[in-house]
N, C-alpha and C positions, 0 to 999 in steps of 0.2 A: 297442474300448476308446477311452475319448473321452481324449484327449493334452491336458493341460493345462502352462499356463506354467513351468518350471522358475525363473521368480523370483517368481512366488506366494508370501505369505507364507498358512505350513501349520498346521495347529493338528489334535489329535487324543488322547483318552484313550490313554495309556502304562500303563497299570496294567490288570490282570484285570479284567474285570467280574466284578460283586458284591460284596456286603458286609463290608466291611474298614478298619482302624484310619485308614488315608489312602491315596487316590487321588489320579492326576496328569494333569494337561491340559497337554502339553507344546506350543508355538506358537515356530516356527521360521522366519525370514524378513526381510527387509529395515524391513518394518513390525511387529514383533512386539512392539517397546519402544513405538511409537503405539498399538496396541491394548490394552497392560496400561495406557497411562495413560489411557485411556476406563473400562474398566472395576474397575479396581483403586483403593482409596482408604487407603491404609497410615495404621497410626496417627500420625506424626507431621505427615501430611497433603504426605508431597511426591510426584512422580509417580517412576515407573518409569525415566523416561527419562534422571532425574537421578543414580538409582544406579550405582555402583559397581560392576565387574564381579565376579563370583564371592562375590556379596556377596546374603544371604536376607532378609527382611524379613517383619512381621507384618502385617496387616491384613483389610479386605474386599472380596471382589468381590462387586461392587454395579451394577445398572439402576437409574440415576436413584436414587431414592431407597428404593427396594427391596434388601435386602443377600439376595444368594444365599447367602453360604455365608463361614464365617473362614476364612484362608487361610495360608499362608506362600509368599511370590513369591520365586523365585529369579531373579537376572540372569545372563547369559553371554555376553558379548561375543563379536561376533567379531573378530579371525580364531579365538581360541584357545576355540573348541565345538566341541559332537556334530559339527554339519552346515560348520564353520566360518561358521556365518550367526549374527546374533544370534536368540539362545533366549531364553523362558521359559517356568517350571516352576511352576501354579501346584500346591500340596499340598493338597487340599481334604479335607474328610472322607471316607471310603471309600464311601459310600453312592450307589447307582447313580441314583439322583435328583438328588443335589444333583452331582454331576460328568456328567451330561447337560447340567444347567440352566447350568453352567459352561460349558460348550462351546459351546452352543444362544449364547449369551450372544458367546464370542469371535468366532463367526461370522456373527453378526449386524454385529462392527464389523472386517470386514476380510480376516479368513483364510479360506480355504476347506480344507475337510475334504480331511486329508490321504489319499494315495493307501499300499495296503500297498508296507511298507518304504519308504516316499519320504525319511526321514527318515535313514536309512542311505546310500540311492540317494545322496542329495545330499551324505553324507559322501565318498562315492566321485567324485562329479562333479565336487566341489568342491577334490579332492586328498589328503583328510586319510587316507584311508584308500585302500588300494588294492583290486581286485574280490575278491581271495582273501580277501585281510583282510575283506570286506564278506558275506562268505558264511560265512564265521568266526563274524562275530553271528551270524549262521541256526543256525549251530551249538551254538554256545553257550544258546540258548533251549531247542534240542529235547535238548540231549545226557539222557542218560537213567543214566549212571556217573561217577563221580567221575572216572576215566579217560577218558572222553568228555569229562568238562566239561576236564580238564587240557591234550590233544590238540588242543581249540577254544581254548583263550585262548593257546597258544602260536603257532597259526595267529593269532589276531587280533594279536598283539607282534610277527607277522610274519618268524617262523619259515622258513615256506615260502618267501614271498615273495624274504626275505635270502637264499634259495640259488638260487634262480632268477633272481635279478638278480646273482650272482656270476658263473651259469652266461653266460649272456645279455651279461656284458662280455667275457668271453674270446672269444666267439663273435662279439662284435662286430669284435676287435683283429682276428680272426682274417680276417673277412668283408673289415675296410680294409684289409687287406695283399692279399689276393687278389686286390683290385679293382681297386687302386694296379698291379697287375702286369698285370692284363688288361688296363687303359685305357692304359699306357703302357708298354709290353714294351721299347721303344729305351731305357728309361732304366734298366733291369736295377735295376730297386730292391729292393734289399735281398736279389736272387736265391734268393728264396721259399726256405725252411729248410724242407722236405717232411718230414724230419724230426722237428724238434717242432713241429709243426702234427700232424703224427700223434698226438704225446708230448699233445698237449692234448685232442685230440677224443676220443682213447682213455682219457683223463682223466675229461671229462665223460662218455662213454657211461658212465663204472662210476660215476660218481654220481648220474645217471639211474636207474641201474637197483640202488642202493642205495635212491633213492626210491621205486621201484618195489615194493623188496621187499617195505616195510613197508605197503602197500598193504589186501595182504587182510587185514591184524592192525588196521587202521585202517579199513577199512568195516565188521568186526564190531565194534568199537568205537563207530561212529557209528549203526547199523544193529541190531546186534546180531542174534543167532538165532532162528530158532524150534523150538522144542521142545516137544512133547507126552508128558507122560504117559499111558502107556495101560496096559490088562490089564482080566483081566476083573472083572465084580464082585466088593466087598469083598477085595480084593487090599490094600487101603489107600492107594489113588490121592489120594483129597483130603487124609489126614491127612501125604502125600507133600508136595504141594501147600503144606501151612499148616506144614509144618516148615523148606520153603525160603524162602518169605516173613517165618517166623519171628512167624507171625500168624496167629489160627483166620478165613479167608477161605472155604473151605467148610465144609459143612456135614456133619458125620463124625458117624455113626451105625452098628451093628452090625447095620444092614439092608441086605441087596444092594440096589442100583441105587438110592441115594439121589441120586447126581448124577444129571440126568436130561438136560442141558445143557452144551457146552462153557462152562470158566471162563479166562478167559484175565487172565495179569496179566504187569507185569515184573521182572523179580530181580536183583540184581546180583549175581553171580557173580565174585570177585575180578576185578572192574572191566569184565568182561562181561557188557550189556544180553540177557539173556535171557526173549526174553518166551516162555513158558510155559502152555503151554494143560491144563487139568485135563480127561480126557473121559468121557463116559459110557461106564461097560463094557461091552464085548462080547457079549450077548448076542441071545439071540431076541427079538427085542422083543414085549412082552405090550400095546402097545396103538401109537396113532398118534406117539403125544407121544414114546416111545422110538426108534420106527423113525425118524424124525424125527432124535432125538439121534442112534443109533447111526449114522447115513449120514452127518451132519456129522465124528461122530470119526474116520471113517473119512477123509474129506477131508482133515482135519489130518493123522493120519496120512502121506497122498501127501505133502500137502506141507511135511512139517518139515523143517529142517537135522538135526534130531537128535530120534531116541525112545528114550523111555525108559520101559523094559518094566518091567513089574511084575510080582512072583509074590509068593505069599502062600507063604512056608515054612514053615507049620505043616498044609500039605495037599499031597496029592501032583500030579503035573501032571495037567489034563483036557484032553479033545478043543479045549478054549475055549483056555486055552493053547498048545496045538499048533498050531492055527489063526491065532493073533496070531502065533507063528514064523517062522511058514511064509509071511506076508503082507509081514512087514516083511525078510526077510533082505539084501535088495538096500539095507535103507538104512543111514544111518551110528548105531547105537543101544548103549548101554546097561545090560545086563540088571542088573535089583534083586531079589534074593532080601529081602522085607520078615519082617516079627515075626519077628525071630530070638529076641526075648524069649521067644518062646513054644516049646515041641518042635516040633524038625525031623521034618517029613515028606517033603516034599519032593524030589524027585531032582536033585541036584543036577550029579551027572555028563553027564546028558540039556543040560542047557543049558549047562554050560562049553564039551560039545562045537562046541555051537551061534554061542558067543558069545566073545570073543576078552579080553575082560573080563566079572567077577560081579562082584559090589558086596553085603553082608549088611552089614543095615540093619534097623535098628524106628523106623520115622518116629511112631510113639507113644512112645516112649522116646527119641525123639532121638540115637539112638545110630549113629556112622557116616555122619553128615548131613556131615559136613568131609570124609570121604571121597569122598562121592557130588561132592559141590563139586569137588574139585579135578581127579576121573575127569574131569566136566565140562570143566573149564576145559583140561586137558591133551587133549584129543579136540577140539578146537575149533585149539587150534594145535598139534596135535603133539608136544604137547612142549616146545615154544620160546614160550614166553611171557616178555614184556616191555615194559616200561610205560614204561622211559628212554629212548626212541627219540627222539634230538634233534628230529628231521622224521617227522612221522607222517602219510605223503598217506593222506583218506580220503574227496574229495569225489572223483565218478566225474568228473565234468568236468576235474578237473585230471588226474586217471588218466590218461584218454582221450588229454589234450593232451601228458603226459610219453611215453606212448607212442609218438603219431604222431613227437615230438622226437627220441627213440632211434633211432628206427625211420631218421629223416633223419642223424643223425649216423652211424648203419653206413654207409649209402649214400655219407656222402661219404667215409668210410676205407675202404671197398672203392675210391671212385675215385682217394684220392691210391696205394691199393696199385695197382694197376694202371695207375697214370700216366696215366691219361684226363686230357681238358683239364681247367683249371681252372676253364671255365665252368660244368661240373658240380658242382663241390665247392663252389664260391661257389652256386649255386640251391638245393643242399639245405641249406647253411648260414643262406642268408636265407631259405627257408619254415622252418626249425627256428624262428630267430627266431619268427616268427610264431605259432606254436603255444607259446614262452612269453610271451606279449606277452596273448596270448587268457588265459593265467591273470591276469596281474595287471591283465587290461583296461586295456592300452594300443588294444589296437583290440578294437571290440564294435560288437554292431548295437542297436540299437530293442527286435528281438526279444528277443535274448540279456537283456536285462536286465528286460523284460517278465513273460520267466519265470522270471531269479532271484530277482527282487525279488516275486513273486505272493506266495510261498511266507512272506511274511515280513507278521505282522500290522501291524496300521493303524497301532500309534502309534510303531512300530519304527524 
């Protein structure tokens, strides 16, 4: 990867590509107020450099005498912007020509194409933001639940961050007292309280591991599940499918094996990213194109968090159902007794046996669909679902890093129980530090930020 200047001034489309109401060419950098007044020409005819911070303005960017595009230019000073650098924002119209031609244009007088996430990066370089908080925007882009997006913007207000820097000063007071006592033991300072140094570390470990808890309810949030429905044909799999989405997305016909293909989408499930795979039914396959489908559903199948089994209750069970039983019982699943509108034939007793929860439902009738919802959502956490979790850890990096911290804070409360020296309890104290320091990237490498900052688009 070719490493370029960190005071480069940056320039790069901020908005989706394609066709849309207005796009944004956002140019971030020491020179970025000399490049809109090259290119920028406002109506009242003054330049960029003379505006007003936090102040928009109408006009055109223009080469020479050629106008690209109308615009509206925003200014942002710095210190107080995105990157703390001065910005600007031009708003061009959404059309993927004329915000090339805009770009093509800024870099020709000065910026160079920014790198992904550089724009973030350098909010983090720069101070304004700390690494958790900077992986927060990642978050907030991709989150996929309303609960996800809530989870991300309290980590980016710095959520997290606020209690690890709580944790991280106690741990400091604690580490100067320790060290004040090793470096100068003639001078009996303060004749070390073992006591509450205990009362604190046993403190922070339970709120460690309060952070912890919420861990796995916070990467399904961020992550969400996977889930497939399966059974065999005409069970009513798709019209399962387009009553969870609340949208006809397959294609529902009174002919077996009309799916012929995995359909995969994702659901919100009372604030649970579920993505959801619809598959082609189990059967013998009658040509390539099915064998084909059938060995992918089958895939999905191994590999979901969760199945959910389909039977047609207006016929009795077949060897095909038996078979889907019998295949899946080691996973976490399900079972849907469907068309209950219709006469029961069904056996039903054969599968309660089987199955620790039924669920009767007509995904053509919509009937029972809030029930199937909630089996979900309660199977996913047990039970214990909630959404007011003041700190909700969900990136695995910070996982990892509360982890190894725990793991170091036992270490030194076994050594003050046990009365070992104090050299020990101060060394796990000070690598604990360090593993919260690695979340808010107080220390990082090259690398580290190489790979969190990949993950984040160009004009981010």
């Amino acid at each position: 990867m070719v490493k370029h200047d960190i005071n480069d001034t940056i320039a790069a489309i901020a908005t989706g590509v394609g066709e849309s109401g207005i796009g944004i060419v956002r140019i971030s950098g020491k020179d970025a107020l000399a490049v809109a007044d090259r290119i920028f020409v406002s109506r009242d005819r003054k330049n960029p450099s003379t505006f007003k911070t936090y102040t928009t303005h109408y006009g055109w960017v223009a080469a020479g005498s050629k106008v690209i595009d109308e615009v509206i230019l925003t200014v942002m000073r710095a210190p107080k912007s995105y990157t703390k650098e001065d910005i600007i924002e031009i708003n061009c119209h959404g059309g993927i020509l004329a915000l090339r031609e805009v770009l093509d244009l800024v870099l020709e007088n000065g910026c160079r194409l920014a790198e992904p996430g550089e724009f973030t990066k350098r909010a983090f370089l720069n101070g304004r933001i700390d690494l958790a908080q900077a992986e927060a925007v990642l978050d907030i882009i991709h989150a996929k639940t309303d609960s996800a997006l809530k989870i991300s913007i309290e980590q980016l207000r710095g959520a997290l961050s606020s209690q690890i820097n709580k944790i991280r000063k106690v741990l400091l007071d604690i580490l100067g007292l320790l060290e004040a006592n090793i470096d100068f033991p003639e001078e009996e300072i303060s004749h070390i309280n073992s006591k509450e140094i205990l009362q604190k570390l046993n403190t922070i470990n339970n709120e460690l591991k309060d952070i912890l808890d919420t861990s796995k309810q916070g990467r399904i949030f961020r992550e969400g599940i996977n889930a497939v429905i399966c059974g065999k044909p005409n069970v009513g799999k798709s019209s399962l499918l387009n009553a969870l989405l609340k949208q006809e997305r397959s294609i529902v016909t009174p002919l077996a094996g009309t799916t012929r293909d995995t359909i995969e989408e994702i659901i919100d499930i009372k604030g649970i990213p579920i993505i959801i795979v619809d598959t082609a039914g189990i059967i013998e396959p009658r040509d390539l194109i099915e064998k084909k489908a059938i060995q992918r559903s089958r895939r999905y199948i191994d590999l979901a968090d969760l199945v959910i089994l389909l039977f047609d209750g207006s016929k009795r069970l077949t060897k095909e159902d038996e078979a889907l039983m019998k295949r899946i019982k080691r996973k976490n699943t399900l079972a849907i007794i469907n068309k209950i509108d219709l006469k029961q034939n069904i056996e039903k007793g054969r599968i309660q046996r089987r199955f620790n929860q039924v669920i009767n439902i007509s995904a053509k009738k919509l009937k029972n669909i809030d029930l199937l919802e909630s089996a979900i959502a309660n199977l996913v956490y047990n039970g214990k679902i909630s959404h007011s979790e003041p700190i909700m850890v969900s990136n695995l990096r910070h996982i990892e890093a509360i982890k190894r911290t725990q793991k170091l804070i036992a270490e030194a409360l076994n050594s003050l129980d046990n009365k070992l020296s104090l050299e020990f309890v101060a060394q796990d104290i000070k690598d604990a530090l360090g593993h919260l320091d690695d979340i808010l990237g107080r220390r990082f490498s090259e690398d580290l930020l190489d790979k969190i900052f990949s993950d984040f688009c160009i004009g981010k």
